[in-house]
C-alpha positions as CSV (number, residue, x, y, z in Angstrom):
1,X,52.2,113.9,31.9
2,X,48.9,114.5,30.7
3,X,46.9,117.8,31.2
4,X,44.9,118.0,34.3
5,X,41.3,118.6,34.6
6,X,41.4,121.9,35.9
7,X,43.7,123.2,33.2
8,X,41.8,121.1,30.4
9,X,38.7,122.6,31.3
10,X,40.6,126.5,31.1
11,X,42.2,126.0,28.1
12,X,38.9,123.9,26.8
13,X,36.6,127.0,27.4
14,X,38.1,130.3,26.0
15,X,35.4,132.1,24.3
16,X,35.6,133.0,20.4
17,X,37.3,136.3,19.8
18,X,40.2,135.5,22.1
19,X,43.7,136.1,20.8
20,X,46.5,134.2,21.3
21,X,49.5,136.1,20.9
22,X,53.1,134.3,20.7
23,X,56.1,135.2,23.4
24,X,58.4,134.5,21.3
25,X,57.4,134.8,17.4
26,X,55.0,137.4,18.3
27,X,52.1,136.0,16.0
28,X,48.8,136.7,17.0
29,X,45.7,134.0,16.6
30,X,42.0,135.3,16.8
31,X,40.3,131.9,18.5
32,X,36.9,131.2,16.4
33,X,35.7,127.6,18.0
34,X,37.1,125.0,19.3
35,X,37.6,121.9,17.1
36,X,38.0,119.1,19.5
37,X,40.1,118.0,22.8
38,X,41.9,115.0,23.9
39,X,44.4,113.6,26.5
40,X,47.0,115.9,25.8
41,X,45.9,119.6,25.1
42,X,42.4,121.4,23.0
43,X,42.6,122.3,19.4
44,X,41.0,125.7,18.4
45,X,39.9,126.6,14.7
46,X,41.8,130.2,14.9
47,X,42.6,133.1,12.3
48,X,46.2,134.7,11.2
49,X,45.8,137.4,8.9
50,X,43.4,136.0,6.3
51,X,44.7,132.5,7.0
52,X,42.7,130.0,8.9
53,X,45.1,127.6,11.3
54,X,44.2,124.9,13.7
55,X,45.6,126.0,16.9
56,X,46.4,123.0,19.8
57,X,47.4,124.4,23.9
58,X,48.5,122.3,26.6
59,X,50.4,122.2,29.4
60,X,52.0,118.9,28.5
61,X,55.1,120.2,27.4
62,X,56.5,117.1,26.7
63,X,53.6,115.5,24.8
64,X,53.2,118.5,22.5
65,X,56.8,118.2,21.8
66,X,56.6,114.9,21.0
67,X,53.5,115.8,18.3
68,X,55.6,118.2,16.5
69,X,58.8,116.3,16.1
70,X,56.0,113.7,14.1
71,X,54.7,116.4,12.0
72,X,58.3,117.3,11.1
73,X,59.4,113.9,10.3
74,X,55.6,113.5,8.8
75,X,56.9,116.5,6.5
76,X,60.2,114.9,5.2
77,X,58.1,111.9,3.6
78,X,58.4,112.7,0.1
79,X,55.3,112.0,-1.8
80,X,52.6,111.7,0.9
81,X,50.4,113.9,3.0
82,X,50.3,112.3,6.3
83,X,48.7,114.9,8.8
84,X,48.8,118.5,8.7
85,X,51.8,120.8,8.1
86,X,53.3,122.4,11.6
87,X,53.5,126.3,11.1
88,X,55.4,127.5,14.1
89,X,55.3,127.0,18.1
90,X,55.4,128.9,20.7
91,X,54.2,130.2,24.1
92,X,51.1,132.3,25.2
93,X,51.5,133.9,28.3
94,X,47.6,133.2,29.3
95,X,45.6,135.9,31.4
96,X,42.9,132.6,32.1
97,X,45.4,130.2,33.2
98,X,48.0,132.6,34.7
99,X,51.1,131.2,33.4
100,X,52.7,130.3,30.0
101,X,51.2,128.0,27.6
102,X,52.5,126.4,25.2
103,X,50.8,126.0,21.4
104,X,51.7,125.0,18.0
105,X,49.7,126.2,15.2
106,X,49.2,123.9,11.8
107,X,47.5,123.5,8.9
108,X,43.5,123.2,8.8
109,X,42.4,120.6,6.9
110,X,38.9,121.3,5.7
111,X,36.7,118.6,4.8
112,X,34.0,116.0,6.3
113,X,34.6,113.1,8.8
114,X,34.8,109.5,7.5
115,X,31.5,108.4,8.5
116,X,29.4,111.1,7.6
117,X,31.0,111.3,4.2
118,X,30.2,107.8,3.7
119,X,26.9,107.8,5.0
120,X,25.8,111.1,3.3
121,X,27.3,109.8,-0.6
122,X,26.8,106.2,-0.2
123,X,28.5,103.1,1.1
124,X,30.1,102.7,-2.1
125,X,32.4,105.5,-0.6
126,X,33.7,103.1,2.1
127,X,36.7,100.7,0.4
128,X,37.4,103.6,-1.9
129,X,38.5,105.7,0.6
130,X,39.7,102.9,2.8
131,X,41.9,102.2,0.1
132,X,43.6,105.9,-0.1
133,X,44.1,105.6,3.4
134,X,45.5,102.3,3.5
135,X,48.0,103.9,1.3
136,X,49.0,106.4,3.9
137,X,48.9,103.8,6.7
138,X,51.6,102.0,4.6
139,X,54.2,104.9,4.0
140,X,53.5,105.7,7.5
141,X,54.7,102.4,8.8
142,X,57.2,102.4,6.0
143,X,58.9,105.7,8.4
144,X,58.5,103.0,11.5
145,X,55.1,104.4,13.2
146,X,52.0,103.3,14.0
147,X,49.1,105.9,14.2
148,X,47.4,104.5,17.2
149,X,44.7,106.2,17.3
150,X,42.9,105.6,14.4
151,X,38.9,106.4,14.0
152,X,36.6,108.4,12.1
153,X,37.2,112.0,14.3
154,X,40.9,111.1,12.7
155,X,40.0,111.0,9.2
156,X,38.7,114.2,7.1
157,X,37.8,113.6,3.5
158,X,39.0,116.9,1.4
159,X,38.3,117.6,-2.2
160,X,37.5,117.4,-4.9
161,X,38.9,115.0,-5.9
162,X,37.9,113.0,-2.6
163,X,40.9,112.1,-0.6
164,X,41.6,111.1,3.1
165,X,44.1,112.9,5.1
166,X,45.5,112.1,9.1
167,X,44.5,114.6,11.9
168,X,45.3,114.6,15.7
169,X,49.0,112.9,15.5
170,X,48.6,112.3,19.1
171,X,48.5,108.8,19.1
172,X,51.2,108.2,16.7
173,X,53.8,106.0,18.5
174,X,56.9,103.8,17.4
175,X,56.8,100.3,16.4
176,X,57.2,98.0,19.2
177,X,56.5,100.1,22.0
178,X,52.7,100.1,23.6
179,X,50.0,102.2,21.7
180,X,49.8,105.9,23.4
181,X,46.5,106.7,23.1
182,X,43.6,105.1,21.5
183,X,39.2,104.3,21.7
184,X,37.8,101.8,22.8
185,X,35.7,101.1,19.5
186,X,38.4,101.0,17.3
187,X,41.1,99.2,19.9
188,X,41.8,95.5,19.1
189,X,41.8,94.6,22.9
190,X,38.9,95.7,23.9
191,X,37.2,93.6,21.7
192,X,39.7,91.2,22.6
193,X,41.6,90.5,19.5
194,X,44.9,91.5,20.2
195,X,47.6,93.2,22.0
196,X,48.2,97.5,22.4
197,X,51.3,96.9,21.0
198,X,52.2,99.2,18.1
199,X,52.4,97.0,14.8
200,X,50.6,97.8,11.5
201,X,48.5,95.3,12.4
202,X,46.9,97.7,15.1
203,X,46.0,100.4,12.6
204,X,45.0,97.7,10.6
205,X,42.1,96.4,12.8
206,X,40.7,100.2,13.1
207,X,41.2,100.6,9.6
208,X,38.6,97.5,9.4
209,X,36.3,99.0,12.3
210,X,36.4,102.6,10.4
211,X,34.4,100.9,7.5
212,X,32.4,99.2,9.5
213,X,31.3,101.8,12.1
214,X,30.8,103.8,8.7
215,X,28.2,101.2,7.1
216,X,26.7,100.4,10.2
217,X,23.5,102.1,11.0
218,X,23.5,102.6,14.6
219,X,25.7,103.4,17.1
220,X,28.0,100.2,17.5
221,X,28.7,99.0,20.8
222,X,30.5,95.7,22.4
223,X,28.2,92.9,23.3
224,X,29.6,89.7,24.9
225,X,32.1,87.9,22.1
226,X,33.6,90.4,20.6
227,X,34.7,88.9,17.0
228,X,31.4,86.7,16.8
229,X,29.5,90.3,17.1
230,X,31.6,92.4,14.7
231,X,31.3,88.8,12.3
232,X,27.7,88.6,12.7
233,X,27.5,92.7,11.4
234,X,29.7,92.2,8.8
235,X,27.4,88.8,7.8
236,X,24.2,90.3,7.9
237,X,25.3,93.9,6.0
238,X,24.6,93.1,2.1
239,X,26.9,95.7,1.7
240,X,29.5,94.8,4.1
241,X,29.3,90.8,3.3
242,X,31.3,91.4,0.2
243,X,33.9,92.2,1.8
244,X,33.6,89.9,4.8
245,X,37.0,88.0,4.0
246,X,38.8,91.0,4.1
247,X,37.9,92.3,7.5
248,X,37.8,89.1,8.8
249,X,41.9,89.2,8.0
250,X,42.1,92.3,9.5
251,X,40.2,91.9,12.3
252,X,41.7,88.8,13.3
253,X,45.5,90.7,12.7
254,X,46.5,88.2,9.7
255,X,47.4,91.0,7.6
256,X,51.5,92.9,8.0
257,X,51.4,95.0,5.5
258,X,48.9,97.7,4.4
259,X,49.7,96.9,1.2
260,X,48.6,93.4,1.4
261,X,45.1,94.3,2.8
262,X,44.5,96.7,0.3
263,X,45.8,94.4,-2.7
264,X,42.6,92.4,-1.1
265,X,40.3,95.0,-1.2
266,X,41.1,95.9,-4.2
267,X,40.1,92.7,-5.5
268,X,37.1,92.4,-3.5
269,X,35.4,95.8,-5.1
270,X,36.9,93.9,-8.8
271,X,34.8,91.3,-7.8
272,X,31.6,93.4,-6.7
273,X,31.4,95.2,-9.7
274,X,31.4,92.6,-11.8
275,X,29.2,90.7,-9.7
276,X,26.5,93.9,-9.8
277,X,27.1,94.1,-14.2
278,X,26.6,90.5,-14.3
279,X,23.0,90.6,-12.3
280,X,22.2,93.8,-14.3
281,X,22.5,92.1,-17.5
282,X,20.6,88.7,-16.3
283,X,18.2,90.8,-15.2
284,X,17.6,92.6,-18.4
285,X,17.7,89.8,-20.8
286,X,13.8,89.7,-20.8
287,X,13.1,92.6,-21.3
288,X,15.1,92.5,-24.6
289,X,11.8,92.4,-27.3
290,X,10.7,95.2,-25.6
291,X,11.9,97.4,-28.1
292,X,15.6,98.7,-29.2
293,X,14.9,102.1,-28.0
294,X,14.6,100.7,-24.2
295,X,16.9,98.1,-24.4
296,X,19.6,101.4,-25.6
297,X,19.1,103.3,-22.5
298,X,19.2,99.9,-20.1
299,X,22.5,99.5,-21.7
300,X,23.4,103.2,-21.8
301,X,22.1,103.1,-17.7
302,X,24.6,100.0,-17.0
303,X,27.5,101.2,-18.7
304,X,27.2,104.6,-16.8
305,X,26.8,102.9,-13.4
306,X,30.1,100.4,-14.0
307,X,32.0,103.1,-15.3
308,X,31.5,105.5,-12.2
309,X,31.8,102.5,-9.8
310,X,35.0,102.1,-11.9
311,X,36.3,105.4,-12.4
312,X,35.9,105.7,-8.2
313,X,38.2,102.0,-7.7
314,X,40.8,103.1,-10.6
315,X,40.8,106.6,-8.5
316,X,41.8,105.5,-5.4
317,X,44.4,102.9,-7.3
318,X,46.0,105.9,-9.4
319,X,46.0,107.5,-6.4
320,X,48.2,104.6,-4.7
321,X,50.6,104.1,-8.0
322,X,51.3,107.8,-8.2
323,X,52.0,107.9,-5.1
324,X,54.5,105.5,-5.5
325,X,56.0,106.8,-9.0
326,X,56.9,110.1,-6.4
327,X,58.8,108.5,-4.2
């Protein structure tokens, strides 16, 4: 059973400075601010000694429980990172709330969201990422899970280097059984393409709607046909149009493996790059009798740009093939 109101609202509002002090274990957690809150319990940014821990309370036994036995198999996955490492749990016998509380205290992940990562160094960013975590979405599936809830809030970028990691494991539910928790922006039925059933193919569709909510300017919102809208963004995005046969497959759940749609978007960046060194050049061609002093830094500009395009799509592929050498 999910928390209630009233006791979301306690356990939503304790001031900074409070400490949480374990029953059991008999660790203590200074609370500094809260991080976020969902459906099943508040997570807190907190301090242990000179460690800093995320801290999550609810009084959904049950659901907490089920969010650590993920972490733990989430652990045993050799060779990926898929959400935070689970430190310990136990129970906080709360002065606010008057009874026992449980909490489980993991890793903090520091780093920026999805979107504003994107949107602060460029939409460049977008399938380079998209790709790590494509990567992760596989092995995850790989172990039998779907993530469920999959958006932006979700996804933190660490580094350097630049890598996506999982948070809020909430969601996470077994293949074949009905999604757990999700949003409505990223949730193939409510824009009508698909089932809540957990398949890759539903982390596959929000994997789509992350890039796209992450090139998109505004704030995205259903309006009437739901593909025909998301098509007609992708269409009219420069950017986004480059990739439009990719998210089209995802969007419209033709893709099973992770794997196959970022083999796809792999080869869609292949093609963009060449596509921009190809107008570079034509573009320069001109300009050639200007002088060989300007036509050497032209040449010098274009290499630079293709290689850090490049270096940024090898990345996230070296990324993906060691990942797999590990295993």
């Amino acid at each position: 059973m999910a928390m209630s109101h009233t006791s979301k609202d306690r356990l939503g509002n304790l001031p900074p400075g409070t400490v949480i002090t374990g029953k059991w274990h008999g660790h203590s957690y200074r609370l500094l601010r809260r991080l976020g809150s969902g459906a099943n319990g508040v997570v807190y940014l907190a301090e242990s000694g000179r460690r800093r821990v995320a801290l999550k309370l609810s009084d959904d036994y049950a659901s907490l429980a089920s969010e650590m036995n993920i972490l733990r198999r989430f652990a045993k996955v050799q060779g990926a990172a898929l959400g935070p490492s689970l430190l310990e749990a136990d129970d906080w016998q709360s002065p606010f709330a008057r009874r026992v509380v449980p909490f489980y205290a993991m890793e903090y992940i520091e780093g920026e969201q999805f979107s504003a990562f994107v949107r602060r160094r460029g939409k460049e960013w977008a399938p380079v990422l998209l790709m790590q975590l494509l990567s992760v979405l596989g092995r995850l599936h790989e172990e039998g899970w779907v993530f469920g809830d999959l958006k932006p809030d979700n996804l933190i970028v660490t580094g350097p280097p630049p890598s996506v990691r999982l948070l809020d494991v909430g969601g996470t539910t077994m293949q074949g059984r009905a999604i757990k928790e999700f949003t409505e922006l990223y949730d193939r039925g409510y824009w009508g393409l698909g089932s809540r059933k957990a398949e890759p193919s539903y982390d596959l569709f929000a994997a789509a709607m992350v890039m796209i909510a992450a090139c998109y300017p505004g704030p995205l919102e259903k309006k009437g046909n739901g593909r025909a809208q998301l098509l007609s963004i992708i269409e009219t995005d420069r950017f986004l149009a480059q990739y439009k046969e990719v998210l089209q497959n995802a969007l419209d759940g033709r893709y099973a493996k992770a794997e196959d749609m970022r083999r796809d978007l792999l080869a869609a960046s292949s093609r963009r790059v060449a596509a921009h060194y190809e107008v570079k050049t034509a573009a320069a061609a001109p300009n050639r009798r200007s002088g060989r002093r300007a036509a050497k830094r032209r040449k010098t500009g274009r290499v630079a740009e293709t290689v850090l395009i490049a270096v940024l799509l090898l990345g996230a592929y070296g990324f993906y093939i060691y990942w797999h050498l590990s295993m």
